[in-house]
N, CA, C and O atoms as a DFTB+ gen file, in Angstrom:
408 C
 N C O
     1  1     -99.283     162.286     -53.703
     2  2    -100.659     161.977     -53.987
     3  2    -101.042     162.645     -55.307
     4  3    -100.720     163.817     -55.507
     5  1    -101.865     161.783     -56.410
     6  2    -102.381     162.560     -57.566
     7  2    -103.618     162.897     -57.076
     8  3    -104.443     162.247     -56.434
     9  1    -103.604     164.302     -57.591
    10  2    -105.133     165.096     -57.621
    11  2    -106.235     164.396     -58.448
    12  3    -105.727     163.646     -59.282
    13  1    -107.373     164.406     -58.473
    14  2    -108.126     163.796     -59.330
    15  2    -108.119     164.804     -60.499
    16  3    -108.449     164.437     -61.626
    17  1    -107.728     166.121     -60.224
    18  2    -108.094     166.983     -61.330
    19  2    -106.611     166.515     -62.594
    20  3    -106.323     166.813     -63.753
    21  1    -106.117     165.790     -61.676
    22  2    -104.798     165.772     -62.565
    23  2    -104.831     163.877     -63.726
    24  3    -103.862     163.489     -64.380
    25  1    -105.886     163.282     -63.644
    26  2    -106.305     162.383     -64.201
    27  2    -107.226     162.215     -65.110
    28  3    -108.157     163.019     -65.062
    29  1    -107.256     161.286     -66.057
    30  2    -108.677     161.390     -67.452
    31  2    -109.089     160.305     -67.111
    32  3    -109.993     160.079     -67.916
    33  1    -108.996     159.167     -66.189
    34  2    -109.793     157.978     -66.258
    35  2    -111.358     158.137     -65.883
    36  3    -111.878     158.978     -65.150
    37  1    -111.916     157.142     -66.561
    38  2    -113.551     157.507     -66.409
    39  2    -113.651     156.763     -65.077
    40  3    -112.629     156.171     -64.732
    41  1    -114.905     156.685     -64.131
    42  2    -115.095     156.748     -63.087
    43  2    -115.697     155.381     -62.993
    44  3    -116.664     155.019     -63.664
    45  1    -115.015     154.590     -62.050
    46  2    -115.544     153.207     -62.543
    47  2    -117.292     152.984     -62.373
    48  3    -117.948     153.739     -61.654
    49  1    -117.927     151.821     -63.156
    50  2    -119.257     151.820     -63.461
    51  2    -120.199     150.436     -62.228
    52  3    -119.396     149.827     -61.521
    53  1    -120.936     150.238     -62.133
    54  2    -121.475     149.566     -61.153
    55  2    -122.008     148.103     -62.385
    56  3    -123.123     147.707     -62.724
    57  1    -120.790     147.708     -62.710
    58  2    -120.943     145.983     -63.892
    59  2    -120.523     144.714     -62.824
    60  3    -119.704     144.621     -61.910
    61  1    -121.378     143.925     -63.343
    62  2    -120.772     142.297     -62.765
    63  2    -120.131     141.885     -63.765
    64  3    -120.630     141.751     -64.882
    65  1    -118.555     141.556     -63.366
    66  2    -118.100     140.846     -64.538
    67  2    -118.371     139.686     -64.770
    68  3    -117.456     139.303     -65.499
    69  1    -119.348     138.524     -64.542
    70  2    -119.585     137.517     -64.730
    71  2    -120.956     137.599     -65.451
    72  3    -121.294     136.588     -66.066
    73  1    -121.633     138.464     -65.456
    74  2    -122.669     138.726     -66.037
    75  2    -122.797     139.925     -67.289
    76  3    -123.385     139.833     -68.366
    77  1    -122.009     141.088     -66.711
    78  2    -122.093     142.375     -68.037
    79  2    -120.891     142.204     -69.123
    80  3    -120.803     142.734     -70.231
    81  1    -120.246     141.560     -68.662
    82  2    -118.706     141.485     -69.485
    83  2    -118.123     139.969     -70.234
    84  3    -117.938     138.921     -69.615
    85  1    -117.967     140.116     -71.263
    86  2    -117.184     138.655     -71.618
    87  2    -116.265     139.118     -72.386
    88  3    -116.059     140.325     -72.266
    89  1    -115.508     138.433     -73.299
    90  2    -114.684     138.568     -74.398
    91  2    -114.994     138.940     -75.461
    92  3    -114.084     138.912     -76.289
    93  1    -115.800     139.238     -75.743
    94  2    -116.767     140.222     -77.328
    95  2    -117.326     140.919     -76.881
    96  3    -118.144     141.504     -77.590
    97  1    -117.217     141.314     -75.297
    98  2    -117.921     142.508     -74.933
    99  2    -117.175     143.932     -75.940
   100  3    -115.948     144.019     -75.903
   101  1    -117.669     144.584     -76.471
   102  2    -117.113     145.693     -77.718
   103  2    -117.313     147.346     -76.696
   104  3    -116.465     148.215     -76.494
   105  1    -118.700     147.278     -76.249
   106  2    -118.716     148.438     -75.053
   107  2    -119.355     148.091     -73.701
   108  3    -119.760     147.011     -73.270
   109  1    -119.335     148.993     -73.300
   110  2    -119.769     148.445     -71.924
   111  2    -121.396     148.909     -72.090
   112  3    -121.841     149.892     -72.683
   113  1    -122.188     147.747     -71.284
   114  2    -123.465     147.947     -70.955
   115  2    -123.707     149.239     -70.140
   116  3    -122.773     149.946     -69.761
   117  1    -125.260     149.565     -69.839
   118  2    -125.451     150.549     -69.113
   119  2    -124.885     149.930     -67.469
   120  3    -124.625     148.756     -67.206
   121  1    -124.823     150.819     -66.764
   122  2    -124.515     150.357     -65.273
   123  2    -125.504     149.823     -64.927
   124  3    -126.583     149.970     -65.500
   125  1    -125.251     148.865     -63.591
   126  2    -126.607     148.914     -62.976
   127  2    -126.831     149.954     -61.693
   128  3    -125.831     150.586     -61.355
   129  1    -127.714     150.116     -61.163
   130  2    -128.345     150.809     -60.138
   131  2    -127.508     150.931     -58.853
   132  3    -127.385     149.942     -58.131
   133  1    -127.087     151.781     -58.625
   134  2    -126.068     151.995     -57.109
   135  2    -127.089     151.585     -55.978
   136  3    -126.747     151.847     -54.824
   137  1    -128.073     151.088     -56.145
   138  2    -129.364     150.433     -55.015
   139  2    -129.457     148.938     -55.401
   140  3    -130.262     148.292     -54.730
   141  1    -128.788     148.283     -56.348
   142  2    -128.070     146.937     -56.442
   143  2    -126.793     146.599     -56.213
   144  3    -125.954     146.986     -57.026
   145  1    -126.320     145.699     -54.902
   146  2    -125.385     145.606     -54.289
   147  2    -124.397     144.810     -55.105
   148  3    -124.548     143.690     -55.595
   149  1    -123.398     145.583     -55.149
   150  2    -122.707     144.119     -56.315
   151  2    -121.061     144.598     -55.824
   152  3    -120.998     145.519     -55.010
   153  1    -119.936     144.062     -56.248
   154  2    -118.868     144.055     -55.638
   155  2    -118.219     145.647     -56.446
   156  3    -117.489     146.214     -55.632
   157  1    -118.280     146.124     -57.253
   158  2    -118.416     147.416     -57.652
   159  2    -118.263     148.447     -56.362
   160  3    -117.225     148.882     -55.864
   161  1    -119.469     148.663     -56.035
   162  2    -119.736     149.436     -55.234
   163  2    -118.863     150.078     -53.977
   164  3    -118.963     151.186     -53.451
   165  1    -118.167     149.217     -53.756
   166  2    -117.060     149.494     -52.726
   167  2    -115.850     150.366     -53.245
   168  3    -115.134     151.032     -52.496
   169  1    -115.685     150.271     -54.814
   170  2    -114.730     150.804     -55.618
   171  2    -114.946     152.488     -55.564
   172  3    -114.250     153.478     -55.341
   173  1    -116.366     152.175     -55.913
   174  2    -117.146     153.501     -56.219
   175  2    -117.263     154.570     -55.403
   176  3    -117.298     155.760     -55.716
   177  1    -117.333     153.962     -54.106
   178  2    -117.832     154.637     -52.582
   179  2    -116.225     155.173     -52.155
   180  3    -115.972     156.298     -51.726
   181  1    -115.310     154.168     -52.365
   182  2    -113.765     154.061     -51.989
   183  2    -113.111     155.841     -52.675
   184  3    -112.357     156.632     -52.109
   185  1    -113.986     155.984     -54.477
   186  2    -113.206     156.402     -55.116
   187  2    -113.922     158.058     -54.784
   188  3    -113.280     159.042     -55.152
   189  1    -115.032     158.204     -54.200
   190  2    -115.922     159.182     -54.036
   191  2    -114.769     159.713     -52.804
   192  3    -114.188     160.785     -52.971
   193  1    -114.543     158.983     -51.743
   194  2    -114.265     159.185     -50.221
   195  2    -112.296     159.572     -50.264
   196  3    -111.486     159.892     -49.395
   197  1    -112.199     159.294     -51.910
   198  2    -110.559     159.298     -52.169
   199  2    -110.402     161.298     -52.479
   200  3    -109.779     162.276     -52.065
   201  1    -111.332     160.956     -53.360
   202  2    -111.775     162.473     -54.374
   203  2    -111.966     163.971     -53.611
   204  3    -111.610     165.102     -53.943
   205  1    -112.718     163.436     -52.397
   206  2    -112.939     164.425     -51.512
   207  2    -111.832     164.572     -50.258
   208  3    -111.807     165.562     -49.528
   209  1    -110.990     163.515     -50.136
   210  2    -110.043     163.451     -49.295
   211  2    -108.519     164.201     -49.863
   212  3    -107.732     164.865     -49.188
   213  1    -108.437     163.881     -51.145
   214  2    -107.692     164.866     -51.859
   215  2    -107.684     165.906     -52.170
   216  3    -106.586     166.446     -52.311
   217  1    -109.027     166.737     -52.442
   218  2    -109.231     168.211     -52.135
   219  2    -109.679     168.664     -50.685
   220  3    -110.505     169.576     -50.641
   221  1    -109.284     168.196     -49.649
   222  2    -109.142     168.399     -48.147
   223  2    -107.569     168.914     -48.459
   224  3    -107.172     170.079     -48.504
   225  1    -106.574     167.314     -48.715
   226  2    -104.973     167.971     -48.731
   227  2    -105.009     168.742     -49.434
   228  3    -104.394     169.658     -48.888
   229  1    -105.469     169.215     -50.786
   230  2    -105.036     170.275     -51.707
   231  2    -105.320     171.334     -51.176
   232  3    -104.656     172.233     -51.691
   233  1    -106.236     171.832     -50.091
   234  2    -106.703     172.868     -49.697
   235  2    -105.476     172.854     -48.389
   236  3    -104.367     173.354     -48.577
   237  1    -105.757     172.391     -47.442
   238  2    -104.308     172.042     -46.061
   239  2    -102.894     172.327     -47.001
   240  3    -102.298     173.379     -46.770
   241  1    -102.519     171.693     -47.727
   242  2    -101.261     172.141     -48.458
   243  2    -100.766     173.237     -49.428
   244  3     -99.820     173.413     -50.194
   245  1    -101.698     173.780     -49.080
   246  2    -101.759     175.262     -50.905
   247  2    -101.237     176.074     -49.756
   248  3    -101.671     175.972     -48.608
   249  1    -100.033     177.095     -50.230
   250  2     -99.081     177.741     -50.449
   251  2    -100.117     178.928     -49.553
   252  3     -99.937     179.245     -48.377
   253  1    -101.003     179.353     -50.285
   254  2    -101.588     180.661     -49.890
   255  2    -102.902     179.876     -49.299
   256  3    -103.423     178.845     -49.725
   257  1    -103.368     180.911     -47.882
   258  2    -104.278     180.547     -47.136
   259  2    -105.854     180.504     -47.924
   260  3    -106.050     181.378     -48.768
   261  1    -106.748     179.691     -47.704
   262  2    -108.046     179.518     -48.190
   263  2    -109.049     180.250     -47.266
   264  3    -108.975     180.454     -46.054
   265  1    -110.289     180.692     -48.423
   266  2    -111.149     181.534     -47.631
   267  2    -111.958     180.656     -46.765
   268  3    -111.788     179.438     -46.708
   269  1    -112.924     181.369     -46.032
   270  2    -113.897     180.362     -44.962
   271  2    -115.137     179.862     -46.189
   272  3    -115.963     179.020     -45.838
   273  1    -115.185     180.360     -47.425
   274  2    -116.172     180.059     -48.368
   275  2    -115.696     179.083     -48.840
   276  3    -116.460     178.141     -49.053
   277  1    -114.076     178.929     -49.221
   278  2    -113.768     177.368     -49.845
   279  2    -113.536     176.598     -48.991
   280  3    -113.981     175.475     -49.224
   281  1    -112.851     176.749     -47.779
   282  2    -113.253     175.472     -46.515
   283  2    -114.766     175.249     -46.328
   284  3    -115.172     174.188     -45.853
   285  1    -115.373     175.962     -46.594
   286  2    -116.976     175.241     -46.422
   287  2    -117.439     174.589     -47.349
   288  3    -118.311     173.723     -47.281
   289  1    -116.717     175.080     -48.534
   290  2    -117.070     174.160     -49.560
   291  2    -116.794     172.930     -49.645
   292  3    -117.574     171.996     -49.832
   293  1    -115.248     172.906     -49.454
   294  2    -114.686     171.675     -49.267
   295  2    -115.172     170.769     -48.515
   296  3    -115.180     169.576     -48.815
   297  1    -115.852     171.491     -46.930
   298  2    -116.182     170.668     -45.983
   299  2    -117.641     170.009     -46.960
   300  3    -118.045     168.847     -47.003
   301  1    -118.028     170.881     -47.460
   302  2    -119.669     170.144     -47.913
   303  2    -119.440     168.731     -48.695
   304  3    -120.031     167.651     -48.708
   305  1    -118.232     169.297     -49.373
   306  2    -118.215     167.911     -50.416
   307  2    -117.648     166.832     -50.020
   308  3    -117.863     165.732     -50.528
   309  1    -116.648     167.110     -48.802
   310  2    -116.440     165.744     -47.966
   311  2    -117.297     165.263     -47.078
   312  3    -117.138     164.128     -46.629
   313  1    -118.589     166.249     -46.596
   314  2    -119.494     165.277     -46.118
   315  2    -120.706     164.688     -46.966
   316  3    -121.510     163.882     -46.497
   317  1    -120.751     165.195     -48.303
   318  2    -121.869     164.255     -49.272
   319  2    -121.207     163.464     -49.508
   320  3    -121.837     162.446     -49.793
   321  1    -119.651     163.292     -49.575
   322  2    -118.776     161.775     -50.178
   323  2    -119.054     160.536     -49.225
   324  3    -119.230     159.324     -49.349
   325  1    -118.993     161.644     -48.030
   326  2    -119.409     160.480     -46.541
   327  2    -120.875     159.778     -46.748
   328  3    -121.067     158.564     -46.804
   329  1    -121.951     160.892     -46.857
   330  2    -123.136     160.426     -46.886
   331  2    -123.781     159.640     -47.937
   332  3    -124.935     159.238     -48.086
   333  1    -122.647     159.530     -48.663
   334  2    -123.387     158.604     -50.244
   335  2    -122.459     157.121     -50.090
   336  3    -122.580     156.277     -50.978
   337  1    -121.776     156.934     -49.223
   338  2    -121.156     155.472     -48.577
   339  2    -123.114     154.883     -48.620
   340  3    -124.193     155.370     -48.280
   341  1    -122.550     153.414     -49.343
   342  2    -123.581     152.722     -49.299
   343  2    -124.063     152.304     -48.033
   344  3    -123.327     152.215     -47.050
   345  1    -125.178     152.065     -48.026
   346  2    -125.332     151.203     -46.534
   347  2    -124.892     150.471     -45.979
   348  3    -124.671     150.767     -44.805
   349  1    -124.475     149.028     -46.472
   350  2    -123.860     148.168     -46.410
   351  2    -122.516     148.333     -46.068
   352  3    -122.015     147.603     -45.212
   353  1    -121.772     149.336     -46.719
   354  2    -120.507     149.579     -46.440
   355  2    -119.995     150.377     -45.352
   356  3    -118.848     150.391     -44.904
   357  1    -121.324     151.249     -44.876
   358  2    -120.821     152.353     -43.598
   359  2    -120.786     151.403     -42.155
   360  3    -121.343     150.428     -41.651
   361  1    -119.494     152.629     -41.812
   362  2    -119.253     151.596     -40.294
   363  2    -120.429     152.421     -39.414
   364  3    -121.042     153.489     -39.422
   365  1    -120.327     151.364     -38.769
   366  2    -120.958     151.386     -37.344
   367  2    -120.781     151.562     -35.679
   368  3    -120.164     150.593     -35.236
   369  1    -121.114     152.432     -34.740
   370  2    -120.624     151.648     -33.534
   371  2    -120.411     150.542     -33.190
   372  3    -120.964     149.637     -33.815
   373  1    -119.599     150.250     -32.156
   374  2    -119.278     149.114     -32.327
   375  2    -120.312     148.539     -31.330
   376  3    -120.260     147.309     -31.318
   377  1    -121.326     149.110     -30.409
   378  2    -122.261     148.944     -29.472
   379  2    -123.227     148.566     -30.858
   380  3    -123.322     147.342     -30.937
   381  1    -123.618     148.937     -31.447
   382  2    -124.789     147.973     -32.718
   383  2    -123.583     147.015     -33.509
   384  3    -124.016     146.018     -34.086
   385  1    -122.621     147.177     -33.545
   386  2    -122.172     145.829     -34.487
   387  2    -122.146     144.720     -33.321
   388  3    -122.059     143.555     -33.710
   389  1    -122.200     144.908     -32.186
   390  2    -122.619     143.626     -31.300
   391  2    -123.323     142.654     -31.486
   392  3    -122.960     141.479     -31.448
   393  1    -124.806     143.226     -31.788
   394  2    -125.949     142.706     -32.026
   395  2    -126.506     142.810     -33.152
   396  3    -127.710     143.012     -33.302
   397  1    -125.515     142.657     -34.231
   398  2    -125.706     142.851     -35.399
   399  2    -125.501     141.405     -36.155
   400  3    -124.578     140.624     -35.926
   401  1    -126.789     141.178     -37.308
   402  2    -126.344     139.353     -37.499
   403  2    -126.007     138.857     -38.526
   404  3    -125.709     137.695     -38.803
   405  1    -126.075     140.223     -39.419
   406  2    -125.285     140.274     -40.858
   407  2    -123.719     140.212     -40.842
   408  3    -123.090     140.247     -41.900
């Protein structure tokens, strides 16, 4: 597994390619709004929930034991990665996806 600390790619942006992007696109537009649903977003949420899942193993796999201050840390930042899953994208029981009509 690569660490994120061990990468330079920029963090992908919330663009429609049918709308922000063409072939003379030269830079990229501003993003749009993570409160506009667009196919992006799943990348974004995916890459948040990757980031924090990799400094879980980096912490479980390091050589020398971690304090209870950086497991809490760690734990914090894997549960804001959780809590910033879009709406749309978080699962559900499966007792409300029953009666669910979306």
């Amino acid at each position: 597994m690569i660490s994120d600390w061990q990468c330079d790619t920029a963090k992908p942006q919330n663009l429609n390619d049918s709308t922000d992007l063409d072939e003379d696109t030269a830079e990229l537009p501003p993003p749009a709004s993570e409160t506009q649903h667009m196919t992006a977003l799943g990348v974004i949420a995916r890459r948040r929930m990757l980031i924090a899942m990799g400094t879980v193993s980096d912490l479980t796999t390091a050589v020398k034991s971690s304090s209870y201050a950086e497991v809490m840390r760690v734990d914090g930042t894997l549960h804001e990665a959780a809590a910033s899953v879009f709406p749309p994208l978080k699962m559900k029981l499966m007792a409300a996806s029953v009666d669910d009509s979306s």
